[in-house]
VOGU-3710 file (C-alpha; in Angstrom, 3 decimals, decimal comma):
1> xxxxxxxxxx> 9,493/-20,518/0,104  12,334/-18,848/0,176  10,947/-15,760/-0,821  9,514/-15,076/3,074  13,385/-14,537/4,231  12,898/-11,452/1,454  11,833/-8,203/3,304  9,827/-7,293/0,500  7,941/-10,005/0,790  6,760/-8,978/4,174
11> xxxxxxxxxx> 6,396/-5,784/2,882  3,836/-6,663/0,041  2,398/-8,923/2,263  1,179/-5,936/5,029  0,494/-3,416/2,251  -2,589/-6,435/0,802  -3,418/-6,984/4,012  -3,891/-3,604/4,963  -5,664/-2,788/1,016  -7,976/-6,274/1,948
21> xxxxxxxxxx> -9,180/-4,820/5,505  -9,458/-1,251/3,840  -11,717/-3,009/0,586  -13,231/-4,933/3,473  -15,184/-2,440/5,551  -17,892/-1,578/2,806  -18,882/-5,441/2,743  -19,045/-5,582/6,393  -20,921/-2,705/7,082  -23,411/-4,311/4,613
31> xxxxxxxxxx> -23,148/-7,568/6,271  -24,077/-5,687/9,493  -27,147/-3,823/8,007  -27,920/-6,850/6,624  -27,717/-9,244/9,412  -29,843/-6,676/11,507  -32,885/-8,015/10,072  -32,114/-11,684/11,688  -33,003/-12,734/15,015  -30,134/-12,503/17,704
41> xxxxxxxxxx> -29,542/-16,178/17,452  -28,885/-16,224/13,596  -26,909/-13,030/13,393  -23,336/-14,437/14,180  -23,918/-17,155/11,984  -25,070/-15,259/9,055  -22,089/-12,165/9,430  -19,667/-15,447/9,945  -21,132/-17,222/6,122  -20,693/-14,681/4,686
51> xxxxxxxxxx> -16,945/-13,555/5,185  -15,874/-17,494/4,477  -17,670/-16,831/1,276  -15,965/-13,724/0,814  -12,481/-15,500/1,226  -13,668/-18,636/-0,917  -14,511/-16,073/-3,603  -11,309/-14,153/-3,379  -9,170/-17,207/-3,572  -11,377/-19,155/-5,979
61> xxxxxxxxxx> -11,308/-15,446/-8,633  -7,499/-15,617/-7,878  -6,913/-19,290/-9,219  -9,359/-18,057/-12,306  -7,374/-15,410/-12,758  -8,091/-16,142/-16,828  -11,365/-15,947/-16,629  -11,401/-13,050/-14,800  -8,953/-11,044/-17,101  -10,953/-12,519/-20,071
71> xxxxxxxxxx> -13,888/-10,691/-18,619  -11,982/-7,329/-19,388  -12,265/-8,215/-23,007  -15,056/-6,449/-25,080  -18,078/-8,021/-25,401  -20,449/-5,283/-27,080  -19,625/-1,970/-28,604  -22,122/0,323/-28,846  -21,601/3,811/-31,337  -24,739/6,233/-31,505
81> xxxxxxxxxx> -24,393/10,332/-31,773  -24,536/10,642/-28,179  -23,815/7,203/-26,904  -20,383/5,516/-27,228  -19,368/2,255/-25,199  -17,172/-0,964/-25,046  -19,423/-3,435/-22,536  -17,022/-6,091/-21,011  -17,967/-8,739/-18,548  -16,348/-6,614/-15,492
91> xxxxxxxxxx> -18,012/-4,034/-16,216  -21,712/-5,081/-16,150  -20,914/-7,161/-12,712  -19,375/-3,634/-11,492  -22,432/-1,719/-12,717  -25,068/-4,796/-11,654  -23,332/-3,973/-7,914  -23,892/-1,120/-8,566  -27,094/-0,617/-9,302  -28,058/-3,433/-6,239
101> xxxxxxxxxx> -26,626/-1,294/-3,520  -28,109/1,974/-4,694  -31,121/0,229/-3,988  -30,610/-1,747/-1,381  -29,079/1,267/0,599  -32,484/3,697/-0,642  -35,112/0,890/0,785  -33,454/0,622/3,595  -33,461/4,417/4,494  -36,611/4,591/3,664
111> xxxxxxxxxx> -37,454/1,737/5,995  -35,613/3,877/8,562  -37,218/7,035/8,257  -40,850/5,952/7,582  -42,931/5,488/10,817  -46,063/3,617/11,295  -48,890/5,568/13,128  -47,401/5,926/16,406  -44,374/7,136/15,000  -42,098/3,962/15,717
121> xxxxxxxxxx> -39,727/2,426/13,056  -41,164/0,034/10,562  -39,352/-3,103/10,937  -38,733/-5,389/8,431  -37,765/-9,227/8,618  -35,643/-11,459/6,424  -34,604/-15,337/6,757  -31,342/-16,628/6,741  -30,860/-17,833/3,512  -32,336/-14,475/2,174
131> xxxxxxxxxx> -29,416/-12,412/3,870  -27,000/-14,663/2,874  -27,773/-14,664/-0,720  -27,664/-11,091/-0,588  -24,324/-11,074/1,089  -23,494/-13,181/-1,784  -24,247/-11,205/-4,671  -22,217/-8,654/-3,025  -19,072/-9,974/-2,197  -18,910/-11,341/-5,625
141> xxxxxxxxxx> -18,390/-7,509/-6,394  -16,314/-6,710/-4,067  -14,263/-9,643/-4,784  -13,241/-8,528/-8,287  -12,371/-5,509/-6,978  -10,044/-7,201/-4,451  -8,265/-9,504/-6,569  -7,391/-7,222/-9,220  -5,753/-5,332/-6,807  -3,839/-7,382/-5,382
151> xxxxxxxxxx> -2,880/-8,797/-9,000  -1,432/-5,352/-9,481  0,897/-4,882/-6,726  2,095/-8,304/-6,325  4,810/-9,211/-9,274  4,458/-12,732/-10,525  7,531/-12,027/-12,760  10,330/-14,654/-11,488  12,944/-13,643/-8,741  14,768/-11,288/-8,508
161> xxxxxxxxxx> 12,290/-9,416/-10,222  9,410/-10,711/-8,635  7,822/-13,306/-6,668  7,522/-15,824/-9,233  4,190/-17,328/-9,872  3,779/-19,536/-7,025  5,398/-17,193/-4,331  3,091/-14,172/-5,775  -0,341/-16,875/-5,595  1,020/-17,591/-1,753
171> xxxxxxxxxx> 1,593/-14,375/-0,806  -1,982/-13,315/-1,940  -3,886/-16,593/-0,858  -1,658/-15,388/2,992  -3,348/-11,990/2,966  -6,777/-13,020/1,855  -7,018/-15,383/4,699  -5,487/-13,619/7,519  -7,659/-10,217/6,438  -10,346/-12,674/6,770
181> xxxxxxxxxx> -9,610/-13,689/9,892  -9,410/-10,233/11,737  -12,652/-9,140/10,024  -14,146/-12,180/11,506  -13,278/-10,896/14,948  -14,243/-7,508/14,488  -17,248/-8,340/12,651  -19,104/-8,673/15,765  -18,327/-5,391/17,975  -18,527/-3,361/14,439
191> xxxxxxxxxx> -22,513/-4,923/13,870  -22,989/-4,571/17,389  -22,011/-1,131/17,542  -23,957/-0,022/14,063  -27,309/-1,737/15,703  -26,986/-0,179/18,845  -26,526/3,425/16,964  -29,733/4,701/14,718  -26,948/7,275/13,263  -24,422/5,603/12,718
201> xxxxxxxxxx> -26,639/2,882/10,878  -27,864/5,911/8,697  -24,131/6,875/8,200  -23,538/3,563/7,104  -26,413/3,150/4,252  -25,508/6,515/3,094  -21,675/5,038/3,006  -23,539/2,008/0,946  -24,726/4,970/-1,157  -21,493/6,285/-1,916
211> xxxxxxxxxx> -20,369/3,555/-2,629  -22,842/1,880/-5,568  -22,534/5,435/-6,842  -18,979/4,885/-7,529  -19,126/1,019/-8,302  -21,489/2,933/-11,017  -19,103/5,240/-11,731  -16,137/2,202/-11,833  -18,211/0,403/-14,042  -18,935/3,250/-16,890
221> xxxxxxxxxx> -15,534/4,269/-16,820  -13,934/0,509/-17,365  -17,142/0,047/-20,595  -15,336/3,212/-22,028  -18,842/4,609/-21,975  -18,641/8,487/-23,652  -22,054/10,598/-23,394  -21,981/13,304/-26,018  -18,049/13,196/-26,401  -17,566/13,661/-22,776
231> xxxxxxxxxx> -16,118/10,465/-21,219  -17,075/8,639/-17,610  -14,423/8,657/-15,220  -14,012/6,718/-11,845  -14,495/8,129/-8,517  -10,889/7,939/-6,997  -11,022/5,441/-4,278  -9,041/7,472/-1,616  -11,440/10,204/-1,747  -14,340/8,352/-1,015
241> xxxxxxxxxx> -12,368/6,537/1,821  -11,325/9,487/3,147  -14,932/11,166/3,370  -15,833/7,703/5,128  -13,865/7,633/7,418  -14,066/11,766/8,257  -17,690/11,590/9,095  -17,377/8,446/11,062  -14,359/10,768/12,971  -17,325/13,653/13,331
251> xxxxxxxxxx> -19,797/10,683/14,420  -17,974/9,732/17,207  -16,940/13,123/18,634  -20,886/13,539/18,640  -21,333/10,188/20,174  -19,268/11,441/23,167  -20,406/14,447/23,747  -23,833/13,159/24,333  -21,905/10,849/26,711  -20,324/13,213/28,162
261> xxxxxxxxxx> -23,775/15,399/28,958  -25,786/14,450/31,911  -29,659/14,943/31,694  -30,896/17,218/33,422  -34,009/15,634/35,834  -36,491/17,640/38,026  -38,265/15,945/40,418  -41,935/16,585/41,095  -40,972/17,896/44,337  -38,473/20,224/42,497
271> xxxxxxxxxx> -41,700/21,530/40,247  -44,005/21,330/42,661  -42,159/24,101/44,860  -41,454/26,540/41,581  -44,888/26,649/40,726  -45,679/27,887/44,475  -43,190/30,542/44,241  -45,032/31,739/40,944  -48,436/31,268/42,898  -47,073/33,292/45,680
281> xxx> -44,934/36,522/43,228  -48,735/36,147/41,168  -51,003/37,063/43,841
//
């Protein structure tokens, strides 16, 4: 353990906490939109599940680490005149994500926006085990993404060079957990705040959108896939970040400037008294 009395220990260990809270926000947005659907009661419980699973997944991927890098090897190659592509196992669990948020974040804007015949929202219920096994299938995504990440900017090579292999598993298993931790405390406030907002729950499943477009994207671009000669990149992560967190910036300026404006309210005195002065310029 002498690696902690190492500043760049520290170092590495902030900079995967940070990345694990940054990689985090997508999954608990979803876990909020999610957990929405849930009566007040089961809400805490179900956001709660579903970060421990999140953690138990990141640290169970991370001690299967050679299963998951096996997954990068190619299990189907495909070669037509317009269609080229290397399938791995990452890749169709990246695309799979994909492909479930795309629709998971369409129905529910359509649930949104469609109105029953008095023009109210159409709500829609779901049980606990439901949401949960939907919170599931995503963090098993989001987990890859996670733990190859941190893989790549922690060195297991042994000191000085690196961490070693037990120091770099402890130093990732550290920043799992306490990322955990805060998002368990913020969970709440965040999916009260969404729930409370109609727009910002709409900014959030079009986030969702974004986002399975680029898992999409992700998951193309690691199959090699090449349409017509012309290869499929990946969306660059910062960008997409960036745009997130910009409109939330623009959300919340608009947020409190409708705070900020009083309504205006007549009374019926107030009318009463113009519409006599109207009588009276009339006749």
């Amino acid at each position: 353990m002498e690696i902690f009395l190492q500043p760049d220990t520290w170092i590495a260990l902030l900079t995967l906490v940070f990345l694990e809270i940054v990689l985090g926000i997508d999954n608990i947005v979803f876990i909020s939109i999610v957990s929405n659907k849930l009566e007040e009661k089961d809400r805490p419980k179900a956001r709660n599940i579903g970060l421990l699973l999140a953690m138990v997944f990141r640290i169970g991927l991370l001690f299967g680490i050679s299963w998951v890098l096996q997954l990068q090897n190619v299990l189907v190659h495909v070669d037509t005149s317009w269609l080229k592509a290397g399938i791995t196992g990452q890749s169709l669990i990246i695309i799979a994500g994909g492909i479930f948020l795309l629709y998971k974040s369409v129905s529910e804007i359509h649930h949104k926006l469609e109105g029953d015949v008095n023009g109210k929202e159409v709500k829609t219920s779901t049980t606990v085990l439901n949401a949960i096994i939907q919170i599931v299938m995503l963090d098993l995504v989001f987990s890859f993404d996670s733990i190859l990440t941190a893989i790549g900017l922690v060195s297991f090579d042994n000191p000085p060079a690196g961490f070693g292999y037990f120091g770099g598993m402890v130093i990732i298993i550290i920043a799992i957990v306490v990322s955990i931790i805060i998002m368990l405390v913020f969970a709440g406030p965040v999916s009260k705040f969404v729930n409370e907002h109609p727009t910002i729950q709409i900014l959030g499943l079009s986030f969702l959108l974004l986002i399975g477009v680029m898992l999409l994207a992700e998951g193309s671009h690691l199959a090699h896939f090449e349409f017509f000669g012309n290869m499929v990149h990946s969306i660059p992560k910062g960008y997409l970040y960036f745009a997130i967190f910009f409109s939330l910036f623009v959300e919340f300026l608009n947020l409190k400037m409708k705070k900020g404006k009083k309504p205006v309210q007549l009374h019926n005195s107030t009318i009463l008294d113009e519409k006599l002065k109207d009588k009276k310029l009339n006749d």
